[in-house]
C-alpha positions as CSV (number, residue, x, y, z in Angstrom):
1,X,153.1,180.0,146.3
2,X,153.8,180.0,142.3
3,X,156.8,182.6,142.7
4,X,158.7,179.9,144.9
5,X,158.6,177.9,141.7
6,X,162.2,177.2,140.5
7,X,161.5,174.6,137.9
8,X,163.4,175.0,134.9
9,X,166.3,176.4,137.2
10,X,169.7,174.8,137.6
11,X,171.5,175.7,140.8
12,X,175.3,174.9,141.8
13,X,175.5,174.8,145.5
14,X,179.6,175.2,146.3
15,X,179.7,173.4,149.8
16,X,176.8,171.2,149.2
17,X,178.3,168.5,150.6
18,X,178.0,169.7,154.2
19,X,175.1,169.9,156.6
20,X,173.7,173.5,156.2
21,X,174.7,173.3,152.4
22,X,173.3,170.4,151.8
23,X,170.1,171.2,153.4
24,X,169.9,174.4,151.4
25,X,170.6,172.1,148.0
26,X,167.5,169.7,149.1
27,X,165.3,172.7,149.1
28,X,165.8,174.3,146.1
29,X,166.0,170.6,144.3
30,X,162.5,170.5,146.6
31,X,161.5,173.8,144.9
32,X,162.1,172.6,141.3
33,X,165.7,173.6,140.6
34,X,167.8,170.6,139.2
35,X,170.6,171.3,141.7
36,X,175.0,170.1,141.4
37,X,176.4,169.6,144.4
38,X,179.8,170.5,144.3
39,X,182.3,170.0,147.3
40,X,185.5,168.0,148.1
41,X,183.6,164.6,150.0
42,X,182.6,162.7,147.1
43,X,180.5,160.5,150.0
44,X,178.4,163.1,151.0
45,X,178.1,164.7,147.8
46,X,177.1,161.3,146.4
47,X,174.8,160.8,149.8
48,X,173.4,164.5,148.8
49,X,172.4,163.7,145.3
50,X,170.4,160.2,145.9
51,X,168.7,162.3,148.7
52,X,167.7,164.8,146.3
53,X,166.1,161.7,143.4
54,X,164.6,160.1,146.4
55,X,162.5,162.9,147.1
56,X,162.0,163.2,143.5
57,X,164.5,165.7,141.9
58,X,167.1,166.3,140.0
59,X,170.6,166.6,141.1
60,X,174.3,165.8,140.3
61,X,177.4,165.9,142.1
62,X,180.9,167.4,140.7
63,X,184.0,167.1,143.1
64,X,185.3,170.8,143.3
65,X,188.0,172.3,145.8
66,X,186.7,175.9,145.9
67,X,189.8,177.7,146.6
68,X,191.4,176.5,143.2
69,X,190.7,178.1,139.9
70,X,191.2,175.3,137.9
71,X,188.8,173.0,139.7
72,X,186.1,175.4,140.0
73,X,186.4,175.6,136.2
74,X,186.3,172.0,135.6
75,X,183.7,171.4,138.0
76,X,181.4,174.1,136.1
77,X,181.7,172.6,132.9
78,X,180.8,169.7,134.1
79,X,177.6,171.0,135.7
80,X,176.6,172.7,132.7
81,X,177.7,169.7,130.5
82,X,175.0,167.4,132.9
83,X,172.3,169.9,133.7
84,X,173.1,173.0,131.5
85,X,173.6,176.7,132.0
86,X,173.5,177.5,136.0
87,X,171.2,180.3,137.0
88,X,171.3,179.9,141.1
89,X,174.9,180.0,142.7
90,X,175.0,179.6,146.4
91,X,178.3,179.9,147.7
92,X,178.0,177.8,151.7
93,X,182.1,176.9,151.8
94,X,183.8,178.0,154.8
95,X,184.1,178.0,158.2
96,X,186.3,178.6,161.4
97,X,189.6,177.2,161.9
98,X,191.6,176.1,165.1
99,X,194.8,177.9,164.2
100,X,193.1,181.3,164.3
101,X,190.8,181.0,167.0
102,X,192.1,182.7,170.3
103,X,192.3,180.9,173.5
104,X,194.6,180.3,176.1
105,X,197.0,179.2,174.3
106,X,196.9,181.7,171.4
107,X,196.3,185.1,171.8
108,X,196.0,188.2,168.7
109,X,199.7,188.7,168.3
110,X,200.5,185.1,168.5
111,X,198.3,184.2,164.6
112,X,200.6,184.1,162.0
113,X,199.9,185.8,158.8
114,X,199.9,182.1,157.2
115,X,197.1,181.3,159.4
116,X,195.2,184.6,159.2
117,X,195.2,183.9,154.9
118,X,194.2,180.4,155.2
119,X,191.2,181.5,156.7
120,X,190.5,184.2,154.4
121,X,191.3,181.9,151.3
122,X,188.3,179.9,152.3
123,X,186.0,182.0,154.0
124,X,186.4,184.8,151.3
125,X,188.2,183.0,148.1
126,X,186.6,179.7,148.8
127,X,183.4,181.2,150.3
128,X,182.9,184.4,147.8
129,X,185.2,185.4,145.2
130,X,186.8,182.3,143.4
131,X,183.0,181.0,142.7
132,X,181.7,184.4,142.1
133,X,184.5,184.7,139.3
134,X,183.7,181.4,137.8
135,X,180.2,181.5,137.9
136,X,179.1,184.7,138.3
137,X,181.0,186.3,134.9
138,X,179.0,183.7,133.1
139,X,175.7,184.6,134.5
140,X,176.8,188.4,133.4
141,X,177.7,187.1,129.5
142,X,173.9,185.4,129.9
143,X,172.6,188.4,131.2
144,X,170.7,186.7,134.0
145,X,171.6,184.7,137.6
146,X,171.5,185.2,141.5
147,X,174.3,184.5,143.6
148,X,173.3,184.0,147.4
149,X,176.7,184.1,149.8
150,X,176.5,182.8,153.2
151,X,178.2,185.3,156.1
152,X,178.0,184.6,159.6
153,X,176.8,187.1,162.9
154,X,180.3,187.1,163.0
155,X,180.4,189.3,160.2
156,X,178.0,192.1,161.4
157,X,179.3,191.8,165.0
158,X,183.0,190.8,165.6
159,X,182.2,187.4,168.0
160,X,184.8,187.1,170.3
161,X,187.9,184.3,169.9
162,X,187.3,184.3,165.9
163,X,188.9,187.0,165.0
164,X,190.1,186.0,161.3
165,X,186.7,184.3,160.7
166,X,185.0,187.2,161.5
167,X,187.0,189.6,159.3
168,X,186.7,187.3,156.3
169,X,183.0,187.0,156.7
170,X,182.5,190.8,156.9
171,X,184.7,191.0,153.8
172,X,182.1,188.4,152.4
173,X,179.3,190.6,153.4
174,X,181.3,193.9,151.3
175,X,182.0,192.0,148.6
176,X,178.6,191.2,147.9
177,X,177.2,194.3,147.7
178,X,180.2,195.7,145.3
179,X,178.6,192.9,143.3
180,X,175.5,193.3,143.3
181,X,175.9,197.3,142.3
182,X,178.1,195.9,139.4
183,X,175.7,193.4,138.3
184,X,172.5,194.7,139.0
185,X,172.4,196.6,135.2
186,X,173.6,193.3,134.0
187,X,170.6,191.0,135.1
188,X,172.4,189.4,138.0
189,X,171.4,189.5,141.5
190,X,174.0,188.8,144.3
191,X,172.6,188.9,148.1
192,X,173.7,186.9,151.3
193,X,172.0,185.1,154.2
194,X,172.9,185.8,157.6
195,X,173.1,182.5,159.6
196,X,172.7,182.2,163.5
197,X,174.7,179.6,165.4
198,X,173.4,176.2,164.1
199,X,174.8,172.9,165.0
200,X,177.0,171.4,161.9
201,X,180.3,169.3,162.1
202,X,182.7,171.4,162.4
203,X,180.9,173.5,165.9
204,X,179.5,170.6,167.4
205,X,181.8,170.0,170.3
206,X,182.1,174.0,170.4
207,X,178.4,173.8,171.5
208,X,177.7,170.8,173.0
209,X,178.8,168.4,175.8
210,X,179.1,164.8,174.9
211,X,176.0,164.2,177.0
212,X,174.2,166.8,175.1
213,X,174.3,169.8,177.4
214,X,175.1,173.0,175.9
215,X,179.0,173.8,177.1
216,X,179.7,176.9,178.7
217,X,180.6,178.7,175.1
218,X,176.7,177.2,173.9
219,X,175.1,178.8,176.9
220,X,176.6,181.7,176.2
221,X,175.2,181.8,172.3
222,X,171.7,181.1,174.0
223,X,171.5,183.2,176.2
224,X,172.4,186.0,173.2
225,X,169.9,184.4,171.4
226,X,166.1,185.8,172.4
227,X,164.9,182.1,170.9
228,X,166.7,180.4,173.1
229,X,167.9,177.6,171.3
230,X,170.3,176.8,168.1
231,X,169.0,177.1,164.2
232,X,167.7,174.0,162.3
233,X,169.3,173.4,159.0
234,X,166.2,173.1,156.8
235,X,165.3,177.0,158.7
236,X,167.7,178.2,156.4
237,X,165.8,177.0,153.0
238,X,163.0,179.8,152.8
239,X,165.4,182.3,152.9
240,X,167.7,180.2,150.2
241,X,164.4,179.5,148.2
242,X,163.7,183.1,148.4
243,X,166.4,184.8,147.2
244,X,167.0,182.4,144.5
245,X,163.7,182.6,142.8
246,X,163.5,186.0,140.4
247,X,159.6,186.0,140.6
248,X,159.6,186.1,144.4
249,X,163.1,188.8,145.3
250,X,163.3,189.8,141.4
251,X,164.0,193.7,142.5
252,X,166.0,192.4,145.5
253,X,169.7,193.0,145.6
254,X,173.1,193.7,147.7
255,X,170.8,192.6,150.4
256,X,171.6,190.1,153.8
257,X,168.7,187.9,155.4
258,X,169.3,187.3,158.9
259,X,168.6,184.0,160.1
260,X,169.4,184.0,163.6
261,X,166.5,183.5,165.8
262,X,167.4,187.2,167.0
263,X,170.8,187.1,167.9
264,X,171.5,190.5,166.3
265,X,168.3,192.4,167.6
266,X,170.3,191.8,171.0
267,X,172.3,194.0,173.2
268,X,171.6,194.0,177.0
């Protein structure tokens, strides 16, 4: 359809260098966008790029660490320096760290308050606000952008062990609809997607035997899940595609799209 057109876009996709970034960067450089792919892993982000031109677009890569002001800076002036003003943000940094998740060997009292902020520098800071700051006040000086944030399940419904995750991701959730009633007079749209539980590298062995059997946590998630099986990367791309596009969601704002092959819809 014409409205999923984003040619003449440029998008900066913070985290691009992982899997469900990245797969969210190939479809909006698939949709038109000329897409930077900014992330620590100069390999991947490298990878991520040549993908992109292979398949016929336009991308670049700028090395960025997301919970620093300074580098998100740098990083967008060298986006806009290569591919010119950025009009798509998609914030997909974050994710779940060992020193906060509970088990028998930690329990609630036992996280230190170290640990706890760690998680919400990158979930939140990394994941939200930092880029939001950065790229986001220059979309408002423009008078045009749309900023898609990634939250989790976790974030709607506290998942149990990942306490600290959770919290930050529900404070990702907050913070983009105090955006997106700041912005919305200002041209700029700010929404978030929703993921399910989808396979990347930092969940793998949470989910999955080395033989490829779900483990008893992965059962668990499917079982919660009326689709029965984990998300594919590329199934997040309509919904990125979507948002990012102001001819398709142009009166659509402080919104989440859930992604999740149901896991929300269920109770009992």
């Amino acid at each position: 359809m014409s409205e999923w057109n984003l040619r003449g876009e440029v998008a900066a996709v913070i985290g691009g260098t992982g899997v469900l970034g990245g797969a969210m960067a190939q479809g909006l450089a698939e949709a038109g966008a000329s897409v930077a792919v900014l992330g620590r892993d100069h390999d991947r982000g490298h990878k991520r790029v040549a993908a992109i031109e292979a398949a016929g677009g336009t991308g670049v890569f700028a090395a960025c660490d997301a919970t620093d002001k300074a580098s998100l800076k740098a990083a967008h002036e060298a986006v806009v320096a290569a591919l010119g003003p950025v009009n798509v943000l998609l914030n997909a940094a974050g994710g779940n760290q060992p020193q906060v998740t509970l088990n028998d060997d930690l329990d609630f009292a036992a996280i230190t308050t170290d640990d706890w902020q760690r998680c919400f520098d990158l979930n939140l800071g990394a994941g939200a606000l930092l880029p939001c700051q950065e790229f986001g006040s220059a979309m408002v000086a423009r008078g045009r952008g749309s900023i898609i944030n990634i939250a989790s399940v976790a974030a709607h419904l506290p998942v149990s062990r990942v306490v600290a995750y959770s919290a930050a991701k529900a404070a990702v959730l907050n913070l983009t609809q105090f955006l997106a009633r700041e912005w919305a007079d200002k041209g700029v749209r700010v929404n978030s997607i929703t993921p399910g539980f989808f396979p990347a590298e930092q969940n793998r062995r949470l989910l999955f035997e080395e033989d490829g059997t779900p483990t008893e946590r992965g059962q668990q998630i499917l079982s919660h899940t009326p689709m029965d099986r984990f998300g594919r990367p590329e199934e997040l791309v309509g919904a990125a595609v979507f948002l990012a596009s102001d001819a398709a969601s142009g009166f659509v704002t402080g919104t989440d799209i859930r992604v999740d092959g149901g896991f929300l819809a269920t109770t009992i």
